[in-house]
GUBA-238521 format. One record per residue (C-alpha): residue in one letter; x, y, z. Coordinates in steps of 0.02 Angstrom, whole numbers, padded with zeros to 5 digits, always signed. Example, Ala and Ser with C-alpha at 12.3 -4.5 7.8 and 13.67 -1.06 7.14 Angstrom:
<nodes>
A+00615-00225+00390 S+00684-00053+00357 
</nodes>
This chain:
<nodes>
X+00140+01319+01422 X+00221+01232+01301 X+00142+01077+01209 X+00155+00919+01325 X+00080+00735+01264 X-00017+00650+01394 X-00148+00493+01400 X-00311+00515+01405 X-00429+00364+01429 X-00609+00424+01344 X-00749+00300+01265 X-00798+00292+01093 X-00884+00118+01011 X-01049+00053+00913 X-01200+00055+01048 X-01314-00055+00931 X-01542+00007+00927 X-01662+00014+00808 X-01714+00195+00807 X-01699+00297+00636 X-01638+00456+00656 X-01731+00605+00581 X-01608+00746+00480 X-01718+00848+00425 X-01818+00965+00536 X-01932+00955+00636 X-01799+00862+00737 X-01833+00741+00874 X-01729+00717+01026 X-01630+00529+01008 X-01674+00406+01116 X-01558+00266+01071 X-01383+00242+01156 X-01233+00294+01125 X-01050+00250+01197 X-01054+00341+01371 X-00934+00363+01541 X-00997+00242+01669 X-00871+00319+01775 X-00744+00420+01758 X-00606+00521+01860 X-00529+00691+01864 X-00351+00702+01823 X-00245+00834+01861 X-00069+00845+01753 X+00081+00996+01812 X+00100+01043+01630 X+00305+01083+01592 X+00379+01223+01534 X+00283+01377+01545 X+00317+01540+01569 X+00310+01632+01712 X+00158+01689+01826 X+00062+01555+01704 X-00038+01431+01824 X+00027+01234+01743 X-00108+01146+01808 X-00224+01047+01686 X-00394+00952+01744 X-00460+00824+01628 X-00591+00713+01638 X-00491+00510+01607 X-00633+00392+01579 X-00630+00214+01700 X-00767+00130+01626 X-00891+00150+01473 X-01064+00083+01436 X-01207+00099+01314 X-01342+00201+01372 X-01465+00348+01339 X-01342+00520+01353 X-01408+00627+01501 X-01399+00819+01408 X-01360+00876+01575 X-01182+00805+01582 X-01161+00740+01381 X-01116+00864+01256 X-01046+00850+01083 X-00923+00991+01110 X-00806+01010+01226 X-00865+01095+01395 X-00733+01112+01548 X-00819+01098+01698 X-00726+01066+01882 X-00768+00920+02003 X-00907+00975+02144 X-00817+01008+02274 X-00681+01129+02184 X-00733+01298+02216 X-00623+01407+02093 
</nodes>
Protein backbone atom coordinates (compact mmCIF):
# COMPACT_ATOMS: atom_id res chain seq x y z
CA UNK A 1 0.00 0.00 0.00
CA UNK A 2 0.95 3.22 -0.51
CA UNK A 3 1.99 5.62 2.43
CA UNK A 4 -1.23 6.94 4.24
CA UNK A 5 -0.94 9.51 7.50
CA UNK A 6 -3.16 8.56 10.27
CA UNK A 7 -3.47 9.56 14.24
CA UNK A 8 -2.30 7.62 16.61
CA UNK A 9 -2.97 8.46 20.32
CA UNK A 10 0.16 6.69 22.40
CA UNK A 11 1.61 7.92 25.98
CA UNK A 12 4.90 9.22 26.60
CA UNK A 13 5.68 11.74 29.88
CA UNK A 14 8.06 12.06 33.14
CA UNK A 15 6.75 9.28 35.79
CA UNK A 16 8.79 10.93 38.71
CA UNK A 17 10.85 7.86 41.68
CA UNK A 18 13.78 7.76 43.35
CA UNK A 19 15.43 4.63 42.08
CA UNK A 20 19.03 4.93 40.38
CA UNK A 21 19.39 2.98 37.57
CA UNK A 22 22.37 0.62 37.22
CA UNK A 23 24.29 0.72 33.41
CA UNK A 24 26.72 -1.31 33.92
CA UNK A 25 26.29 -5.05 34.35
CA UNK A 26 25.24 -6.95 36.47
CA UNK A 27 21.92 -5.29 35.57
CA UNK A 28 18.92 -5.16 37.76
CA UNK A 29 15.38 -5.29 36.59
CA UNK A 30 13.71 -1.40 37.16
CA UNK A 31 11.26 -1.06 39.48
CA UNK A 32 10.27 2.54 39.15
CA UNK A 33 7.42 3.74 36.75
CA UNK A 34 7.30 4.71 33.66
CA UNK A 35 4.51 6.42 31.33
CA UNK A 36 2.13 3.37 30.62
CA UNK A 37 -1.49 2.56 28.68
CA UNK A 38 -4.15 2.49 31.32
CA UNK A 39 -6.32 1.55 28.55
CA UNK A 40 -6.17 1.44 25.31
CA UNK A 41 -8.17 0.30 22.06
CA UNK A 42 -7.58 -1.49 18.84
CA UNK A 43 -7.99 0.46 15.76
CA UNK A 44 -8.46 -0.83 12.56
CA UNK A 45 -7.70 1.74 9.43
CA UNK A 46 -8.67 0.40 5.32
CA UNK A 47 -5.30 1.65 4.19
CA UNK A 48 -5.75 3.40 0.33
CA UNK A 49 -4.26 2.62 -2.58
CA UNK A 50 -2.71 -0.67 -2.80
CA UNK A 51 -2.22 -2.96 -5.22
CA UNK A 52 -4.01 -5.76 -5.94
CA UNK A 53 -4.57 -9.16 -3.96
CA UNK A 54 -2.74 -6.93 -1.05
CA UNK A 55 -5.02 -7.24 2.22
CA UNK A 56 -5.44 -2.94 3.33
CA UNK A 57 -6.27 -3.57 6.63
CA UNK A 58 -4.04 -2.06 9.47
CA UNK A 59 -4.58 -2.85 13.42
CA UNK A 60 -3.00 -0.49 15.80
CA UNK A 61 -3.06 -0.21 19.22
CA UNK A 62 -4.63 4.02 19.92
CA UNK A 63 -4.00 4.66 23.54
CA UNK A 64 -7.38 6.13 25.76
CA UNK A 65 -5.75 6.76 28.84
CA UNK A 66 -2.10 6.75 30.37
CA UNK A 67 -0.75 6.42 33.88
CA UNK A 68 2.47 6.00 35.82
CA UNK A 69 3.09 2.65 36.92
CA UNK A 70 5.54 -0.37 37.13
CA UNK A 71 5.66 -1.84 33.16
CA UNK A 72 4.27 -5.47 33.22
CA UNK A 73 7.19 -7.31 30.68
CA UNK A 74 4.41 -9.38 29.66
CA UNK A 75 2.58 -6.69 27.62
CA UNK A 76 5.49 -3.61 27.71
CA UNK A 77 8.23 -3.79 25.33
CA UNK A 78 10.67 -1.23 24.09
CA UNK A 79 10.37 -2.38 20.50
CA UNK A 80 7.68 -2.65 18.58
CA UNK A 81 5.72 -6.10 18.82
CA UNK A 82 2.28 -6.57 16.73
CA UNK A 83 0.15 -8.63 18.52
CA UNK A 84 -3.91 -9.06 17.69
CA UNK A 85 -6.76 -8.46 20.27
CA UNK A 86 -7.90 -11.98 22.10
CA UNK A 87 -10.53 -12.84 20.46
CA UNK A 88 -9.04 -12.46 16.71
CA UNK A 89 -8.05 -15.74 15.63
CA UNK A 90 -5.90 -15.10 12.40
Amino acid sequence: CRPHAMHVSGCYGMCETMEVPTLSPPYKEPLHSTCNYDEFEFQTEQLPDCDPGVDPTYIYINAVSCVCSVPSYDTTSYYFRYFLPHNDKR
